[in-house]
N, C-alpha and C positions, 0 to 999 in steps of 0.2 A: 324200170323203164323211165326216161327222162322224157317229160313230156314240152313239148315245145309249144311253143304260141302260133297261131298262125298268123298273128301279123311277124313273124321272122319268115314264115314260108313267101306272104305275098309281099314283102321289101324286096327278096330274093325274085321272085319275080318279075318286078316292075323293073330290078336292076337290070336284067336280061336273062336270068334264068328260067327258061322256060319251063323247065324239066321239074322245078320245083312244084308246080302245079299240081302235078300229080299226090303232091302230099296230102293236098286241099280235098279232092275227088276224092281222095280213098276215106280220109276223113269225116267225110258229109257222100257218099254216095246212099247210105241208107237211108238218111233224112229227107233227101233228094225224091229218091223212089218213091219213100211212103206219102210223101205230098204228093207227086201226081198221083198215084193208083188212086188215093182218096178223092181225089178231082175227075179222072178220067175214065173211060169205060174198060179198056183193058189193057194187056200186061204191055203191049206192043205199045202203044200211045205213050203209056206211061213213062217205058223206057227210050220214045221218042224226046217226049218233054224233059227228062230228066237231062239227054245227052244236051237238048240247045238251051238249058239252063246252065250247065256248066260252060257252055261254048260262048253262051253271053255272059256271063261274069266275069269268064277270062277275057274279055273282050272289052269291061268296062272296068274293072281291077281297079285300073285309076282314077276311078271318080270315085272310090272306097272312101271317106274319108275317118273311117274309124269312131265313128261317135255311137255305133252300137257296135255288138259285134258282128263278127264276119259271120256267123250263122244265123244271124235274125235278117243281113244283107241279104247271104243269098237263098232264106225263106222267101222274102218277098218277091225277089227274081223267079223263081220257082212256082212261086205261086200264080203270080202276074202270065207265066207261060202258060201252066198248064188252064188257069180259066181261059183264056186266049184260045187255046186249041180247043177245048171241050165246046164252045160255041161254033169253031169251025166245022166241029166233027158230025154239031146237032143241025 
């Protein structure tokens, strides 16, 4: 298996493919999850936070500017959500 980078999946992207996205998600949806669950109270929240963390990343894509990677990028996104909700929730 040839693995690809994903700064090729989010270039593709920001060109207009949208579809490529979905490389990203499937790539990082575990890493996604286990940050919220670890933040949030349960499985529903968790998989709340997790969906409008991918929805805001794809949303800011291009303020990416590559000086870490795309997985510490959108830890922080991720994270930022789910403490966000968890305080809503308390």
């Amino acid at each position: 298996m040839i693995f690809i980078g994903d700064k090729h999946y989010i270039d593709l992207v920001l060109n207009g493919n949208h579809a490529a996205y979905r490389f990203l998600v499937d790539r990082y949806k575990k890493m996604v999850f286990s940050i919220c669950l670890r933040i949030l109270p349960n499985t529903e929240d968790a998989e709340d936070a997790s969906q409008e963390s991918f929805l805001r990343a794809f949303q800011q894509l291009n303020t990416y500017e590559g000086k870490s990677k795309f997985s510490t990028w959108l830890y922080t996104i991720t994270y930022r959500i789910s403490v966000s909700n968890s305080k809503k929730i308390a």
